[in-house]
MARLUM-150725 format. One record per residue: x, y, z of N, C-alpha, C in turn. Coordinates in steps of 0.1 Angstrom, whole numbers, padded with zeros to 4 digits, always signed. Atoms other than C-alpha are relative to their C-alpha. Layout:
XYZXYZXYZ
...
***
This chain:
+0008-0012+0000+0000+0000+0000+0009+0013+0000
-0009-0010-0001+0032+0021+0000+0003+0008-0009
-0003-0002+0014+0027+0026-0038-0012+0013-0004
+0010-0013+0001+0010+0063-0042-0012-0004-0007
+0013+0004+0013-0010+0052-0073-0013-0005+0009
+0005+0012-0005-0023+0021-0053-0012+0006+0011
+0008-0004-0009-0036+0042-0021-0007+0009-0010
+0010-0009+0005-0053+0070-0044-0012-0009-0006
+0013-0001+0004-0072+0045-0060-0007-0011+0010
+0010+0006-0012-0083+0026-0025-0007+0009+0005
+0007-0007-0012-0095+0055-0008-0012+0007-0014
+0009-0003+0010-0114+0065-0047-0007-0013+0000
+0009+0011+0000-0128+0031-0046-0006-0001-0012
+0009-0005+0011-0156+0028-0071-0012+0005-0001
+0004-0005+0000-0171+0053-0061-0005+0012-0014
+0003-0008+0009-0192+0072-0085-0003+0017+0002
+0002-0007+0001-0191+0108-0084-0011+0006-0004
+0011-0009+0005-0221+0136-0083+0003+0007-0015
+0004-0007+0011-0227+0154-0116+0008+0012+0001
+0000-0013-0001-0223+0189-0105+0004-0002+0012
-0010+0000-0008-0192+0198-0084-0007+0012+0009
+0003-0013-0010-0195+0225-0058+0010+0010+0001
-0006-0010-0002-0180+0256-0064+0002+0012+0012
-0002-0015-0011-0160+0282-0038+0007+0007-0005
-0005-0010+0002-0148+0311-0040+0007+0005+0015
-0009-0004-0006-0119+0316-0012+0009+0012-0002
-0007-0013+0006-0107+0351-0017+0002-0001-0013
-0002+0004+0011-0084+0345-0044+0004-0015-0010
+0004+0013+0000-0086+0307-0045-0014-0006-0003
+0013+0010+0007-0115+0285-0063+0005-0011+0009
+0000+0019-0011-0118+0249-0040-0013-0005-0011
+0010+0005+0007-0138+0229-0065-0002-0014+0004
-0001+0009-0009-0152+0202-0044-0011-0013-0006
+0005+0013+0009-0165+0167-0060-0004-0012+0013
+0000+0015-0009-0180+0136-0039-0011-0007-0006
+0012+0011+0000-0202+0108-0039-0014+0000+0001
+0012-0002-0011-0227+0119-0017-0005+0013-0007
+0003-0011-0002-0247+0147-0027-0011+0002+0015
+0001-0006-0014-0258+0146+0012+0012+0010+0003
-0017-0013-0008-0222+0162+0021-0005+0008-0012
-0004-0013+0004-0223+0181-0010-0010+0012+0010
+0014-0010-0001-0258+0197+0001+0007+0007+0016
-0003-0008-0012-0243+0201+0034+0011+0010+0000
-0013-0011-0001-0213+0219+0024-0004+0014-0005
+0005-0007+0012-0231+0239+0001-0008+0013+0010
+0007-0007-0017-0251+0251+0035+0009+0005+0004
-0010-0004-0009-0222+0255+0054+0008+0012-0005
-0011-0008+0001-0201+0278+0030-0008+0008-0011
+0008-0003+0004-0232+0293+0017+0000+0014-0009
-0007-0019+0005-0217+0333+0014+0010-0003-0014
-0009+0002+0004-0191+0317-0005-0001-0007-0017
+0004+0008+0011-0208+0295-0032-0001+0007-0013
-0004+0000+0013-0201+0300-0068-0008-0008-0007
+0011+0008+0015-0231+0287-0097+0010-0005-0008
-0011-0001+0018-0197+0289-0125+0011+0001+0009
-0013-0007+0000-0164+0287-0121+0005+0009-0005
-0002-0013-0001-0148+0319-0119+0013+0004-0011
-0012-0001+0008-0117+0315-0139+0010+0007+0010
-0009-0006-0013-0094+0323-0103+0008-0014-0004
-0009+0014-0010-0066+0297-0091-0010-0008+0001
+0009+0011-0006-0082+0265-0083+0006-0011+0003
-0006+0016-0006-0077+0231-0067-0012-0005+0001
+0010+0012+0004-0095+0200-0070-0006-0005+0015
-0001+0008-0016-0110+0183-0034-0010-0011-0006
+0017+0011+0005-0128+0150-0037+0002-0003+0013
+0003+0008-0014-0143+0136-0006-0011-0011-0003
+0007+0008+0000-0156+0100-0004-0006-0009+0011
+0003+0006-0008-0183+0086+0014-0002-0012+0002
-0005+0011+0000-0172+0053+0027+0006-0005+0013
-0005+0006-0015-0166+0028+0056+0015+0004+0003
-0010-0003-0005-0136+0034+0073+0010-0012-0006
-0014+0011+0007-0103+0020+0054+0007-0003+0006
-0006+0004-0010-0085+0001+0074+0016-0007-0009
-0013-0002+0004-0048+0010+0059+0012-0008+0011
-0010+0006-0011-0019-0015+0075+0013+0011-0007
-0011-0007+0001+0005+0014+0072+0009+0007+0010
-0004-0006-0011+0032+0027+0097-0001+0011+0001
+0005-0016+0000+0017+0061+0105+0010+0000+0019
-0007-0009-0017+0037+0086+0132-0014+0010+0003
+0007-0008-0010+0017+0105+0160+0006+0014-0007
-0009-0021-0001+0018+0145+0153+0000+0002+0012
+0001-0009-0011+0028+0161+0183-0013+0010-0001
+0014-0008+0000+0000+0182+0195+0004+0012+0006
-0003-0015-0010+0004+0218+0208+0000+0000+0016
-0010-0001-0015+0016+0223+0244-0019+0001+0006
+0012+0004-0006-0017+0217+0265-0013-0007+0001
+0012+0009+0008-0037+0196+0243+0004-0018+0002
-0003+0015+0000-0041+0159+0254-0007-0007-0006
+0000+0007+0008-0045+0127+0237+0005+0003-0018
-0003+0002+0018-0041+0115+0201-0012+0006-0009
+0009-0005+0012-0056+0131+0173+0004-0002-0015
-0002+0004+0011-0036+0130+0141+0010-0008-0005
-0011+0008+0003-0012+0108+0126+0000-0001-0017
-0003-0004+0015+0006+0107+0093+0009-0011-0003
-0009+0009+0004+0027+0092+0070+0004+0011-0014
-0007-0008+0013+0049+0107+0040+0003-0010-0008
-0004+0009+0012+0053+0091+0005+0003+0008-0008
-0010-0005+0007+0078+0098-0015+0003-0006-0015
-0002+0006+0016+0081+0093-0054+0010+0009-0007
-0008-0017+0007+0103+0108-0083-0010+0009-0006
+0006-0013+0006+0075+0128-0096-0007+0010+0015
+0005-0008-0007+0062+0139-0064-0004-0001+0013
-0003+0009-0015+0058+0138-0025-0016+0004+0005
+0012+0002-0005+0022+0130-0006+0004+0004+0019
+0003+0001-0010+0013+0133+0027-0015-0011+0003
+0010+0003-0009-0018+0110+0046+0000+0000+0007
+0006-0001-0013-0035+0120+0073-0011-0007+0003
+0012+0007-0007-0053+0098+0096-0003+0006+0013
+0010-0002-0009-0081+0109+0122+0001-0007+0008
+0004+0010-0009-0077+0090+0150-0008-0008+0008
+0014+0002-0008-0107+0094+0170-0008-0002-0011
+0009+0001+0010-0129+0094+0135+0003-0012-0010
-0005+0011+0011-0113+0069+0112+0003+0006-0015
+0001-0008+0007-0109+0096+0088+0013+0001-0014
-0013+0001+0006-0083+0094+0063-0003+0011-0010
-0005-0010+0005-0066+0125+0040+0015-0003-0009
-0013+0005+0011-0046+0124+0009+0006+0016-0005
-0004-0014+0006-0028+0158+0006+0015-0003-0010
-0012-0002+0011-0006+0161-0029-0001+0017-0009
-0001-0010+0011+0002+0189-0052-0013+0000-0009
+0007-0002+0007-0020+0173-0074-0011-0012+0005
+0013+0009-0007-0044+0148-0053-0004+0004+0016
+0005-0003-0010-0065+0159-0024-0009-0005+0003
+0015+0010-0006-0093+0134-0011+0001-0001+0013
+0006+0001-0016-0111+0130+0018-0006-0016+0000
+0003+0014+0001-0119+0094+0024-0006-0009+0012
-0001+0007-0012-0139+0074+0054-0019+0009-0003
+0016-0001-0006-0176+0083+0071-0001+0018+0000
+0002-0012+0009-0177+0122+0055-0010+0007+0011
+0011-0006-0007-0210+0127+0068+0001-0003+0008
-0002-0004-0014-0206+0123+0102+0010+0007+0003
-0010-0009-0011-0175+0141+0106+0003+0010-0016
+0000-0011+0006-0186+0168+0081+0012+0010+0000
-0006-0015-0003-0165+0196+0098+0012-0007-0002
-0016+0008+0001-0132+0174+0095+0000+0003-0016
-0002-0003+0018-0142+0179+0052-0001+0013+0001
-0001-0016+0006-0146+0215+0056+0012+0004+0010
-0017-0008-0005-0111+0218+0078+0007-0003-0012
-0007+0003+0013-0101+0198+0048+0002+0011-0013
+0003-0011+0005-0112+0225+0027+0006+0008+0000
-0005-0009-0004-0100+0250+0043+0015+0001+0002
-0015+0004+0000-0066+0236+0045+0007+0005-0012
-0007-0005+0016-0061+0243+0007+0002+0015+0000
-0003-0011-0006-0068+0277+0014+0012+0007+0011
-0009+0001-0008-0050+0279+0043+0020-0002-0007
-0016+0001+0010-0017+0266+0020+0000+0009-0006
-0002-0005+0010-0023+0290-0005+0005+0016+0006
-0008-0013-0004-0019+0320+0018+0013-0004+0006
-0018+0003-0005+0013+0307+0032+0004-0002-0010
-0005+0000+0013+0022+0302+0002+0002+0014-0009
-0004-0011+0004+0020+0335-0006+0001+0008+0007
-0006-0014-0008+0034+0357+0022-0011+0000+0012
+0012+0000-0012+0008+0351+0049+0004-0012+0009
-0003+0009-0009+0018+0341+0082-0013-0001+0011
+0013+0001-0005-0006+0324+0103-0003+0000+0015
+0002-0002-0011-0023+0334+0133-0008-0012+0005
+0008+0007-0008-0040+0317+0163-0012+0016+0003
+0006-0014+0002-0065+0347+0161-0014+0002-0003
+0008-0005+0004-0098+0358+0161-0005+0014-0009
+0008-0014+0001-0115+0392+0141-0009+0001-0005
+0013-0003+0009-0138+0410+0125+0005+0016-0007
-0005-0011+0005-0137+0443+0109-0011+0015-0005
+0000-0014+0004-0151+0480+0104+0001+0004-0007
-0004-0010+0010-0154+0497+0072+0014-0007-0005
-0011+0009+0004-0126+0471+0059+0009+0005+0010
-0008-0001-0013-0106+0478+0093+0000-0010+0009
+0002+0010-0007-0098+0451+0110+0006-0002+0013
-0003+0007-0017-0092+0438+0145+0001-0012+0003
-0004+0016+0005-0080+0407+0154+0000-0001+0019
+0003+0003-0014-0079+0392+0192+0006-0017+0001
-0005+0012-0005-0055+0363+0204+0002-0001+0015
+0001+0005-0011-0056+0343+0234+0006-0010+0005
-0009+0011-0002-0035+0320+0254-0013-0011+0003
+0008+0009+0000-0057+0284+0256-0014+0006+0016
+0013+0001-0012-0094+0288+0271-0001+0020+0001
-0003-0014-0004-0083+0329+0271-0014+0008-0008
+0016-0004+0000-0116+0341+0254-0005+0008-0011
+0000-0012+0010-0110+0355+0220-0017-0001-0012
+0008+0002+0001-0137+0337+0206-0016+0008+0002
+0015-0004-0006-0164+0348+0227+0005+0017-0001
+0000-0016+0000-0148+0388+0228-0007+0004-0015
+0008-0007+0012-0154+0388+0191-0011+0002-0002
+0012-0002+0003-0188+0374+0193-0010+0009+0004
+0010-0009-0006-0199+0400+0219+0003+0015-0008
-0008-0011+0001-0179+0426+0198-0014-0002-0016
+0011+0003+0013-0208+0410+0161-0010+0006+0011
+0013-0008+0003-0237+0424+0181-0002+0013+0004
+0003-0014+0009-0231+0459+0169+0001-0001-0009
+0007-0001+0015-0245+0461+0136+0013+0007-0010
-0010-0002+0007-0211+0482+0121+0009-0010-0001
-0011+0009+0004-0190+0451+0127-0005-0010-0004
+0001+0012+0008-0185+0421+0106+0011-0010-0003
-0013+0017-0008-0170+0382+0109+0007+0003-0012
-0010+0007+0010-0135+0376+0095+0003-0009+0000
-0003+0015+0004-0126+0350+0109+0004-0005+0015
-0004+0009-0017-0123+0326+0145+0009-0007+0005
-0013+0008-0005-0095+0308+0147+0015+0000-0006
-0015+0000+0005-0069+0311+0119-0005+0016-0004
-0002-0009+0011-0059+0343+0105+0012+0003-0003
-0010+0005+0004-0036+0351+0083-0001+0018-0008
-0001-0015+0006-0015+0384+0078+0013+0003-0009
-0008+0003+0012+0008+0397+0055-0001+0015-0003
-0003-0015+0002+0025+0434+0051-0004+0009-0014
+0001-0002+0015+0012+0450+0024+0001+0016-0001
-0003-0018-0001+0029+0488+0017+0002+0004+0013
-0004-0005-0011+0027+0506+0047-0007-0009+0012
+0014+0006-0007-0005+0484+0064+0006-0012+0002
+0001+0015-0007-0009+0447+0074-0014-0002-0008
+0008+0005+0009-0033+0426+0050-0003-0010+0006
+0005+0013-0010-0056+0401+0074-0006-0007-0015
+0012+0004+0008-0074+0377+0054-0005-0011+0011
+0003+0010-0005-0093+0354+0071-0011-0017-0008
+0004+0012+0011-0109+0317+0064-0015-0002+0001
+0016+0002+0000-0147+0307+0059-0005-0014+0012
+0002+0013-0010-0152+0283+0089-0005+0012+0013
+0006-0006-0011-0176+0291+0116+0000+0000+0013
+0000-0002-0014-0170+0302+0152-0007-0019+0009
+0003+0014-0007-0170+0266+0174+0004+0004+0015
-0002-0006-0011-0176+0279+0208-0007-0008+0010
+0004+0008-0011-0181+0262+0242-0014+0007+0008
+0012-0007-0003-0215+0266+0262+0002+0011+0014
-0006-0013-0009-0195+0295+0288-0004+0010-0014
+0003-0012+0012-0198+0319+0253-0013-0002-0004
+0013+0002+0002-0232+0308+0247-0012+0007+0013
+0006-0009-0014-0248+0316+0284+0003+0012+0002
-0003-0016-0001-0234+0348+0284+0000+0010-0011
+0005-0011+0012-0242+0361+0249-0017+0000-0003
+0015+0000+0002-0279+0371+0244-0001-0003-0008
+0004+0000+0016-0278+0368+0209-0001-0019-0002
-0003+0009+0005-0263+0332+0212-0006-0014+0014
+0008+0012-0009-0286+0313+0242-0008-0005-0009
+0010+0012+0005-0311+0298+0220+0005-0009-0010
-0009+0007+0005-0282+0276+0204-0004-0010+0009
-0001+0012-0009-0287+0254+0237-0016-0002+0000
+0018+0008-0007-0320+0232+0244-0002+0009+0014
+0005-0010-0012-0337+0254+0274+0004-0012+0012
-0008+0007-0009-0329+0220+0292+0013-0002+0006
-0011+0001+0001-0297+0219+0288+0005+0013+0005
+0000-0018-0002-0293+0257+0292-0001-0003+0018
-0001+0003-0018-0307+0252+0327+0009-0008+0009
-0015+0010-0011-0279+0224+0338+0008+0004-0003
-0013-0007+0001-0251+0242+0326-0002+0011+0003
-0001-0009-0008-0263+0272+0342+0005+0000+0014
+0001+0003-0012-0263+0256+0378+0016-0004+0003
-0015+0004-0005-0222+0249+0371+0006+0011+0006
-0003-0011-0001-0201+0268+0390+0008+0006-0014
-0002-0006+0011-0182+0293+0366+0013-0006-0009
-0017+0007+0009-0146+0280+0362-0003-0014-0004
+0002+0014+0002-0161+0243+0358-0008+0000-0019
+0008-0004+0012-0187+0262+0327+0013+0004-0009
-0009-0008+0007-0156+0279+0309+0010-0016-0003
-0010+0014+0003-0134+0242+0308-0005-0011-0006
+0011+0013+0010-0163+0222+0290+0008-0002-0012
+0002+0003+0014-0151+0207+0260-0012-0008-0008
+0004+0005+0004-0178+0206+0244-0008+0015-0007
+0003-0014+0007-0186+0229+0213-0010-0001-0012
+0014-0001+0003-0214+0242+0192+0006+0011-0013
-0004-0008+0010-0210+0261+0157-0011+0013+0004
+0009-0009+0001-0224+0295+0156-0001+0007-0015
+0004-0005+0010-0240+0301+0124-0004+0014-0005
+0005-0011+0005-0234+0339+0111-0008+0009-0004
+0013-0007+0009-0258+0343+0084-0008+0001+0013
+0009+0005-0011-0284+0327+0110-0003+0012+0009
+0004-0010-0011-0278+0349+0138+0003+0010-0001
-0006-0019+0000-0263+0384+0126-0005+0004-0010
+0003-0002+0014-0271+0383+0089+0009-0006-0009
-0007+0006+0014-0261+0374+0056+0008+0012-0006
-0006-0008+0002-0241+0402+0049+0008+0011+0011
-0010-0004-0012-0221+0404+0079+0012-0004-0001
-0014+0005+0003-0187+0392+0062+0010+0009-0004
-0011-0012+0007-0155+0410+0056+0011-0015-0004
-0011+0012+0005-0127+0383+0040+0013+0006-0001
-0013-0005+0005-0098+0410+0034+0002+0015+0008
+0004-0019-0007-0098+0444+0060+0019+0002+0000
-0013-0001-0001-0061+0459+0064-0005+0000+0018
+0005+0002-0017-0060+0450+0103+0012+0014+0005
+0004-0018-0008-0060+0485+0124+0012-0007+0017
-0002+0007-0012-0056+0462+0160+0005-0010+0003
-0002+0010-0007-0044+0438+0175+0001-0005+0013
+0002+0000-0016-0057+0426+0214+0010-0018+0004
-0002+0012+0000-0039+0400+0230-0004+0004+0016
+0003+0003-0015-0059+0385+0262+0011-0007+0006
-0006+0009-0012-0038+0378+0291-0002-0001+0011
+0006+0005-0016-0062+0381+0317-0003-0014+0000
+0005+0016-0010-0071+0355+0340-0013-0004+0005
+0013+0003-0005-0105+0341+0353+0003-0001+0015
-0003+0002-0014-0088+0338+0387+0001+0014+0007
+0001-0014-0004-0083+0375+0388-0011+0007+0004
+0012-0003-0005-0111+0392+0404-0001+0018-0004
+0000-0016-0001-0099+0428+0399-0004+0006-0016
-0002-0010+0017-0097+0456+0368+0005-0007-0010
-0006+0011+0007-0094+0445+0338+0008+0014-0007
-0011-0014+0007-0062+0469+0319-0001-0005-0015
-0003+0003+0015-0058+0476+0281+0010+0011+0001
-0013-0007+0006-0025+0489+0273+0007-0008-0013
-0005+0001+0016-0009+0496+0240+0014-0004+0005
-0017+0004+0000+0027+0475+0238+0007+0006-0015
-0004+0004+0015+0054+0471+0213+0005-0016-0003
+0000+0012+0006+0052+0438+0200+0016-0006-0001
-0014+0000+0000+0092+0435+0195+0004-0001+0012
-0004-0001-0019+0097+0439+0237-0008-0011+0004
+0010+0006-0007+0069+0414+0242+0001-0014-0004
-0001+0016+0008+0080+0376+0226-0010-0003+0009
+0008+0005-0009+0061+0363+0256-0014+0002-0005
+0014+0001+0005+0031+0376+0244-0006-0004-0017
+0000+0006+0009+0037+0368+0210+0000-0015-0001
+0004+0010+0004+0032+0333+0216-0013-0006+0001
+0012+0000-0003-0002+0338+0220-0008+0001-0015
+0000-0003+0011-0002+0351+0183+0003-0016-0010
-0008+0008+0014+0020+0321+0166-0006-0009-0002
+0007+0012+0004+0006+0291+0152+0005-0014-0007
-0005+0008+0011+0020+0260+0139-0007-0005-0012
+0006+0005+0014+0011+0254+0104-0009-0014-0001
+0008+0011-0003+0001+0216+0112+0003-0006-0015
-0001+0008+0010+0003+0185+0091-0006+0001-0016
+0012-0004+0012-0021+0197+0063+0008+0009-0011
-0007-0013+0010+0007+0225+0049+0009-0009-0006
-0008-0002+0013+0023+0221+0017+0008+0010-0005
-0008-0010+0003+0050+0242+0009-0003-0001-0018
+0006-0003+0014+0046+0256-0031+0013-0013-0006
-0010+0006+0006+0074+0233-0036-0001-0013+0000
+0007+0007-0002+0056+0201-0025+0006-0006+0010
-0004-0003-0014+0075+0199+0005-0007+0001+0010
+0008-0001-0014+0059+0193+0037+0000+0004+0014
-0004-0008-0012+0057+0214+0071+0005-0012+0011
-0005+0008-0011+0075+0193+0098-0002+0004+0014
+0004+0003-0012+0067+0190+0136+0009+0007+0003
-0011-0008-0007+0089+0208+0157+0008+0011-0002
-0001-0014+0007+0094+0237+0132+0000+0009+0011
+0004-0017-0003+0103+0270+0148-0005+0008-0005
+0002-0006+0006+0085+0293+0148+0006+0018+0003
-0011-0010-0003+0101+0328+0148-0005+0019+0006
+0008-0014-0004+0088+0360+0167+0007+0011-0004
-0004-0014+0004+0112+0386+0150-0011-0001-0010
+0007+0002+0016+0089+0373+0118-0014+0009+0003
+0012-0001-0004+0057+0381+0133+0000+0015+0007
+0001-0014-0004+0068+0415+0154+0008+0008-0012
+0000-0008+0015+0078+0429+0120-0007+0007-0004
+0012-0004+0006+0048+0428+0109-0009+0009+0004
+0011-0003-0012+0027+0438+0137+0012+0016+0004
-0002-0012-0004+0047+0468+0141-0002+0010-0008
+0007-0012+0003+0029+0488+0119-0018+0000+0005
+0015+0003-0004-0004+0479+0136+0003+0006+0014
-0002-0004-0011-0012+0491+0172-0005-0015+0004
+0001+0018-0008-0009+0457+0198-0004+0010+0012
+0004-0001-0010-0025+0458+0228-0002-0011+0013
+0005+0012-0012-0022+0436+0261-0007+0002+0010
+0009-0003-0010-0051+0431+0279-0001-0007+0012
-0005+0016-0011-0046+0414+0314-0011+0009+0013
+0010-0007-0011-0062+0419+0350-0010-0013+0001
+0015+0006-0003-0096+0404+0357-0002-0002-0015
+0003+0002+0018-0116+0390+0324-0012+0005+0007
+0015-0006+0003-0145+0415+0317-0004+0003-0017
+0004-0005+0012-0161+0413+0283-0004+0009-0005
+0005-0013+0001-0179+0442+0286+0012+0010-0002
-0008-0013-0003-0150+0464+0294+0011+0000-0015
-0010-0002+0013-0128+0455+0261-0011-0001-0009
+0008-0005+0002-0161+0455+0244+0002+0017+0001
+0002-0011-0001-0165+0489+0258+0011+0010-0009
-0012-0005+0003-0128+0498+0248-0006+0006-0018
-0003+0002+0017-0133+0489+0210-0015+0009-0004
+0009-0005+0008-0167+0504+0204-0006+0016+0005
+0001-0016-0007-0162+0540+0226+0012+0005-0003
-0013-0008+0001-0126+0543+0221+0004+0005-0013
-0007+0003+0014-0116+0528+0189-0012+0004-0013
+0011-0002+0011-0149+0530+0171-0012+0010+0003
+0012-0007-0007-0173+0558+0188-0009+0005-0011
***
């Protein structure tokens, strides 16, 4: 099974493909997505709805196929990825295949049975699709994700949104709350989602060029009870027994919930490209009971807090050379306070009050 050809056409099977592919439109990226199932398509089709394309656009493009199919049960020696510094158990595991025309990566799912064929020129998703939907649209999003690293876009751990194409962005050390600041920061009607988890910036002239990716906010039920907009996400049952937790026990749930945009803000609440204005980085504490501080840094004096910013690329990145990101890569904070030093940074520490960096951004920064 070590023979590239051989695994591309086990995880294609004979499987017959839908008719009519599903077009995106990722900034400057086309994702033209093909499967089996027109269940997943229809679901994807839902899911990346702002994004959808009737015609191909004549942009860049890449091919994705995802097949819906029992779990392959590959006897191949796959390595563990390391996981980022406070994340336990197993999650992904890989293997590299190497040819003279060109080098692969597969990714296997651990907990899902999910398998991932990332090449230059083969990208399939392969295993039980429809149940672990969101695992095909990180797949997705992965292409994307390569294509700005691939062109000058380093990637954040980072929430924003943005103003009049002005953007703001918001990193957080694990559990730290950037998530939920943005969401309470969407119910003022001037701001609009860029993006929850990755973002991805990149000096452009005098400014900083965010772009962010099309994947929706996945937030625990602590950002849910506390946003008005976003309680009738939970069953009223449910709602009531996670109310009755204490607070530090509500805030450590893993257990997360998409918050759909269109749905609850509008359909024309997107920005994909603002020059970012901000940048907050939370380093309050939930143990802190006092004031909460915003003060403006300089990002270059502050590595410490720039590791709140960095991100490792992760198994999924392709270098344009078909080269693949390796594990234990450093990553480099002169690279990142470079950038960020034509933006204004801000570290926010003290007590955690949403309201009050709220208050900050939409009396100070935006009155």
């Amino acid at each position: 099974m070590s023979n590239l050809l051989s695994l591309r056409q086990t995880m294609l099977g004979n499987a017959r493909l839908c008719d009519r592919p599903l077009y995106l439109a990722l900034g400057d990226l086309e994702v033209h997505v093909r499967s089996n199932s027109q269940e997943l398509l229809d679901v994807l089709h839902h899911y990346f709805r702002h994004i959808v394309c009737e015609q191909p656009t004549g942009l860049e493009s890449v091919d994705v196929t995802a097949i819906e199919c029992a779990d392959l049960d590959l006897d191949l020696p796959f390595k563990h990825w390391q996981r980022d510094t406070g994340k336990v158990g197993k999650k992904d595991a890989y293997i590299d295949m190497n040819t003279d025309m060109q080098s692969a990566r597969l990714i296997y799912k651990v907990r899902t049975g999910m398998m991932f064929l990332q090449s230059l020129t083969d990208r399939i998703a392969a295993g039980p699709c429809l149940a672990n939907s969101n695992q095909v649209i990180n797949f997705i999003n992965n292409q994307y994700i390569n294509y700005l690293q691939n062109n000058g876009h380093l990637i954040c751990h980072a929430a924003a949104l943005a103003k009049d194409n002005e953007g703001m962005a918001f990193a957080a050390f694990s559990g730290g709350g950037k998530s939920t600041t943005m969401l309470h920061l969407m119910a003022d009607e001037r701001f609009d989602f860029v993006s929850n988890d990755r973002l991805f910036i990149r000096q452009d002239g005098d400014g900083v060029q965010a772009r962010g990716i099309p994947k929706l906010p996945r937030v625990n039920p602590g950002t849910l009870l506390n946003n008005p907009h976003l309680q009738n996400i939970l069953d009223p049952e449910k709602s009531q027994r996670l109310q009755a937790l204490p607070a530090s026990e509500l805030w450590d749930l893993e257990d997360k919930y998409d918050v759909d945009i269109s749905d609850i803000y509008g359909k024309s609440r997107f920005c994909t490209s603002p020059m970012l204005k901000h940048f907050f980085i939370l380093n309050w504490s939930h143990q802190n009971k006092g004031l909460t501080y915003i003060d403006l840094i300089q990002a270059d004096e502050r590595p410490d807090l720039l590791d709140a910013i960095m991100k490792s690329s992760g198994p999924f990145y392709q270098y344009a050379d078909g080269s693949f990101y390796r594990e234990g890569t450093d990553l480099v904070h002169k690279t990142y306070a470079k950038v960020l030093q034509n933006i204004q940074v801000y570290e926010v520490h003290g007590g955690v009050n949403f309201e009050a960096i709220t208050d900050f951004c939409t009396h100070h920064l935006y009155p």
